[in-house]
ROVOTI-880999 format. One line per field, with one value per residue (C-alpha): residue number from 0; chain; x, y, z. Coordinates in steps of 0.5 Angstrom, whole numbers, plus 500, padded with zeros to 3 digits. Example, Ala and Ser with C-alpha at 12.3 -4.5 7.8 and 13.67 -1.06 7.14 Angstrom:
<sites>
num 0 | 1;
chaine A | A;
X 525 | 527;
Y 491 | 498;
Z 516 | 514;
</sites>
This chain:
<sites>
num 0 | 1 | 2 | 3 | 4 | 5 | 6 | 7 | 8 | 9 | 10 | 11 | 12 | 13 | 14 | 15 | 16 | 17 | 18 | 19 | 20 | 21 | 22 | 23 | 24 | 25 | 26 | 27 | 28 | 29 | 30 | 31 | 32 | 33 | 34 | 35 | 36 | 37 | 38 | 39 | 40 | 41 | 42 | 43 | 44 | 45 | 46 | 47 | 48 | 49 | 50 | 51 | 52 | 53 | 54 | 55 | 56 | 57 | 58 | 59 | 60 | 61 | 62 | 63 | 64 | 65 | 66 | 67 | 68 | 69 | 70 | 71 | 72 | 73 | 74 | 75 | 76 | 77 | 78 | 79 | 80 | 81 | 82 | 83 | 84 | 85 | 86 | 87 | 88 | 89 | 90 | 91 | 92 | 93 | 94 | 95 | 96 | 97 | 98 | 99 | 100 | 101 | 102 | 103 | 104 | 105 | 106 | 107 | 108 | 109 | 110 | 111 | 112 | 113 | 114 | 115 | 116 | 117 | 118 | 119 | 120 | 121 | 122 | 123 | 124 | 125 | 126 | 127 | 128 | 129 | 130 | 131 | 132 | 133 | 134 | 135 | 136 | 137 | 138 | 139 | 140 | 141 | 142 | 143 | 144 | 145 | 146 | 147 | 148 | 149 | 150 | 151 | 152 | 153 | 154 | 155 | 156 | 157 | 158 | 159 | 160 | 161 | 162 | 163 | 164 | 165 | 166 | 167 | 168 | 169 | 170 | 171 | 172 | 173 | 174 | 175 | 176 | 177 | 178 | 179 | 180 | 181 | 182 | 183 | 184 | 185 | 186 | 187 | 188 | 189 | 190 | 191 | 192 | 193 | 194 | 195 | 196 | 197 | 198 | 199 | 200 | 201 | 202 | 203 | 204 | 205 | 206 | 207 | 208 | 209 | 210 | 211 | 212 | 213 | 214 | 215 | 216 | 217 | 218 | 219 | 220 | 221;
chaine A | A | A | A | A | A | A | A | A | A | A | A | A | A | A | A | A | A | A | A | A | A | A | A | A | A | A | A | A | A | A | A | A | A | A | A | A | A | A | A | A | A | A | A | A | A | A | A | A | A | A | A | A | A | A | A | A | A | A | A | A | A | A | A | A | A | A | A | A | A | A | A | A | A | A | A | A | A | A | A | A | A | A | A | A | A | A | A | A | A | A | A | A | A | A | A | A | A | A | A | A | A | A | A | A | A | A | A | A | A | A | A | A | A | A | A | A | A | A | A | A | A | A | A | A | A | A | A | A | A | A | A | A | A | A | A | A | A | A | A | A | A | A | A | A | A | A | A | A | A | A | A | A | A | A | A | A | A | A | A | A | A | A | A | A | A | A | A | A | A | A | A | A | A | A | A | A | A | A | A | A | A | A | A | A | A | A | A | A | A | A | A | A | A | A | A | A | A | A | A | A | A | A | A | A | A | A | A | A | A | A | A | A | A | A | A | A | A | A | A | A | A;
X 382 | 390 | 395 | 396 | 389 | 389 | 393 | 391 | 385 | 387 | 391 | 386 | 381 | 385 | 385 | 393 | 396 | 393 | 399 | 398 | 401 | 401 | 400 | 404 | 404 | 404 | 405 | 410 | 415 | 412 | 406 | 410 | 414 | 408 | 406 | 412 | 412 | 406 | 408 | 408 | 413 | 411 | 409 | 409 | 409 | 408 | 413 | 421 | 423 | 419 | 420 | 428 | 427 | 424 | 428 | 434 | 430 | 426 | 429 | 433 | 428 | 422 | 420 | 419 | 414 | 413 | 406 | 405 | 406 | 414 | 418 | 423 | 429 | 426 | 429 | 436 | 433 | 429 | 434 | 439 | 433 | 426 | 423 | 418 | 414 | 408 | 407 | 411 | 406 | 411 | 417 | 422 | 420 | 421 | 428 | 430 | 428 | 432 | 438 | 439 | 438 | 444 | 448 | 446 | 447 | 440 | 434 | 427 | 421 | 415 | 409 | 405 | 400 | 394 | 388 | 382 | 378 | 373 | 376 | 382 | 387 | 389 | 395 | 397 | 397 | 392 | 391 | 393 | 399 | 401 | 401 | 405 | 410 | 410 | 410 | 416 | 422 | 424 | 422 | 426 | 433 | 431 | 435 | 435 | 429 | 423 | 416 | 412 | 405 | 399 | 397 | 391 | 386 | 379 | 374 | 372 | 366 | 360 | 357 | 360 | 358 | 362 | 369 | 368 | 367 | 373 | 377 | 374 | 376 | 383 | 384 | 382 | 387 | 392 | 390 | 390 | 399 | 400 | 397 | 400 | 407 | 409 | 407 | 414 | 415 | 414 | 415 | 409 | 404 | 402 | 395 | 395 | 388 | 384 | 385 | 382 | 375 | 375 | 380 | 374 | 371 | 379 | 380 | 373 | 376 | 383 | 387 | 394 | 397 | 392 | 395 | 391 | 392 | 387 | 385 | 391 | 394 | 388 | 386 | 392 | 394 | 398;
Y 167 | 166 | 162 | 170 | 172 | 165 | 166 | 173 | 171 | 164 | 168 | 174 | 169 | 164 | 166 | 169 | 163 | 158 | 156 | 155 | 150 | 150 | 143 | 144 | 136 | 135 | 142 | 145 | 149 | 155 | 155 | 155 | 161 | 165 | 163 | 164 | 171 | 172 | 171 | 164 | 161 | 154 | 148 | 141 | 135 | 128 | 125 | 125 | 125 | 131 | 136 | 134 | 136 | 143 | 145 | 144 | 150 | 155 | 161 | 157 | 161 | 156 | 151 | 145 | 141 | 133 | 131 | 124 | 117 | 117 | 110 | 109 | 109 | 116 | 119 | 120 | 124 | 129 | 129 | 134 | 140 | 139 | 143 | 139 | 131 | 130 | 124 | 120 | 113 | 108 | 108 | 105 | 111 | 116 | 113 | 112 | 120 | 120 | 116 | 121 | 127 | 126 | 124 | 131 | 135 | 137 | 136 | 135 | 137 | 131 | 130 | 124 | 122 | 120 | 115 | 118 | 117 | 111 | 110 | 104 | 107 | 113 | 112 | 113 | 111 | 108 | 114 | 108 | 106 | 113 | 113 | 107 | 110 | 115 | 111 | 106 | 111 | 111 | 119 | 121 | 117 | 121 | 126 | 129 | 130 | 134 | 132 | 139 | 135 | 131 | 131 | 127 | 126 | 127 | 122 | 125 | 126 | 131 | 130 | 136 | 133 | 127 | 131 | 136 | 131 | 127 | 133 | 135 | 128 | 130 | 136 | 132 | 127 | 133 | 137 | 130 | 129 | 135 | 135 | 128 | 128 | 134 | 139 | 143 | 143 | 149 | 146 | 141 | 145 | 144 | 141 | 139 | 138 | 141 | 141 | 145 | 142 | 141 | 147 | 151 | 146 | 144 | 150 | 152 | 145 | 148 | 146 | 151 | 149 | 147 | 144 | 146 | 145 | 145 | 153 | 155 | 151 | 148 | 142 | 138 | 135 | 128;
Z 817 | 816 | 822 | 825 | 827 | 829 | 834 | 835 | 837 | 841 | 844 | 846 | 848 | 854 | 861 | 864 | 867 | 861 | 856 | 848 | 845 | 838 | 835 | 829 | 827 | 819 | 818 | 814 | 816 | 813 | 817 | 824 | 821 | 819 | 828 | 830 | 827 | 830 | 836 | 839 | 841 | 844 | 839 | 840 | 836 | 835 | 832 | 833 | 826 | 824 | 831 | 830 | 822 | 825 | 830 | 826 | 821 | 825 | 830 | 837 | 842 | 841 | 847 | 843 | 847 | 845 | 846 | 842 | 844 | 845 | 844 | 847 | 842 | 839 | 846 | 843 | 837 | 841 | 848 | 846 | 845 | 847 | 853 | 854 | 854 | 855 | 855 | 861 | 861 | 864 | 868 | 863 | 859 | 864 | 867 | 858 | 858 | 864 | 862 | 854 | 859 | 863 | 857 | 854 | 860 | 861 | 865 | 862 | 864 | 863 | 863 | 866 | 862 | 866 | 862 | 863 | 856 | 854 | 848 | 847 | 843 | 848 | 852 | 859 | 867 | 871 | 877 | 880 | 876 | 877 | 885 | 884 | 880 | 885 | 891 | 888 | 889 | 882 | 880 | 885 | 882 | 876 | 877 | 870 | 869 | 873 | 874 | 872 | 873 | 869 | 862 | 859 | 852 | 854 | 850 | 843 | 844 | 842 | 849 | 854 | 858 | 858 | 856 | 863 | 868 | 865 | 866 | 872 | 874 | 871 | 875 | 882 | 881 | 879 | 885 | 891 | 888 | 889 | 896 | 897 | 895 | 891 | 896 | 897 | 888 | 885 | 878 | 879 | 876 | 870 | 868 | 860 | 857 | 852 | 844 | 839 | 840 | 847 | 850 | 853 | 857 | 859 | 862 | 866 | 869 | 871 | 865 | 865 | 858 | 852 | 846 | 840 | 832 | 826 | 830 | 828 | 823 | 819 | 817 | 816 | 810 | 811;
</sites>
């Protein structure tokens, strides 16, 4: 099956109300062409260098998503044309994001990456770490970014069960925030969970957004 019926199909399979970003990292510019001509139009990349290359090439209307580990000093690449980071995991880098926002006249929605895998090399906020964040008053002084909700990287596992109660866990901590202290912002709504392998289980937990690749693209060549 090529990228198109890819898409088609992803895109006839998930429930209304659930995002499909297309992982595109490492894929040629020809492979997010041939999506784009299907149809998509949200793709999400890991490194800076390689979305700013893209987006210099490919048609103006896509969202471009960041879903990767952010340095700090890669926010300047990205700041003048990404939609959306996914991957906020501490206060310096949401005030950095904050800070390249202002200086191109934008306001960038974030992420807030939780935690919630058993392996070492994930990133993320503690849910502690998280309401601490919160509660310390520096979201509020960041007036150029907008804080859209949570995302997190369940273990690779094969056990499902495992995957769904980390995602259960996930949806649980997003549902309490926004009780807690998001209960009048309509723009904290997004749960980003699920890949290719776990999309399934990331949505029958609540996931509103799924960022998927080698289903569309293939296995990567690096």
């Amino acid at each position: 099956m090529g990228i198109t019926s890819n898409i088609k199909q992803l895109q006839a399979s998930i429930p209304e109300g659930v995002t499909l970003v297309a992982v595109s990292k490492f894929h040629p510019v020809e492979a997010l062409q041939e999506a784009y001509d299907a149809g998509q139009r949200i793709f999400g990349e890991n490194k800076a260098q390689e979305l700013y290359s893209k987006q210099e090439v490919l048609p103006k209307d896509i969202q471009w998503h960041f879903i990767g580990h952010l340095q700090s000093n890669k926010i300047k690449v990205i700041a003048p044309f990404v939609h959306t980071i996914h991957s906020i995991d501490s206060a310096r880098l949401l005030q950095e994001v904050d800070k390249q926002a202002a200086r191109n006249n934008r306001n960038i929605r974030v992420l807030l990456q939780i935690y919630i895998a058993k392996e070492e090399t994930k990133f993320g906020l503690s849910p502690e770490e998280c309401v601490e964040l919160i509660e310390s008053g520096i979201i509020d002084s960041c007036k150029h970014v907008t804080i859209a909700g949570l995302m997190g990287m369940a273990t690779n596992t094969e056990d499902e069960t495992q995957v769904s109660a980390e995602f259960h866990k996930l949806h649980a901590f997003f549902t309490e925030l926004k009780a807690s202290y998001f209960a009048n912002k309509e723009s904290f709504c997004e749960l980003s969970m699920g890949m290719s392998h776990d999309y399934p289980l990331a949505i029958a937990q609540g996931s509103t957004m799924i960022r998927v690749g080698s289903l569309i693209f293939g296995e990567r060549s690096y």
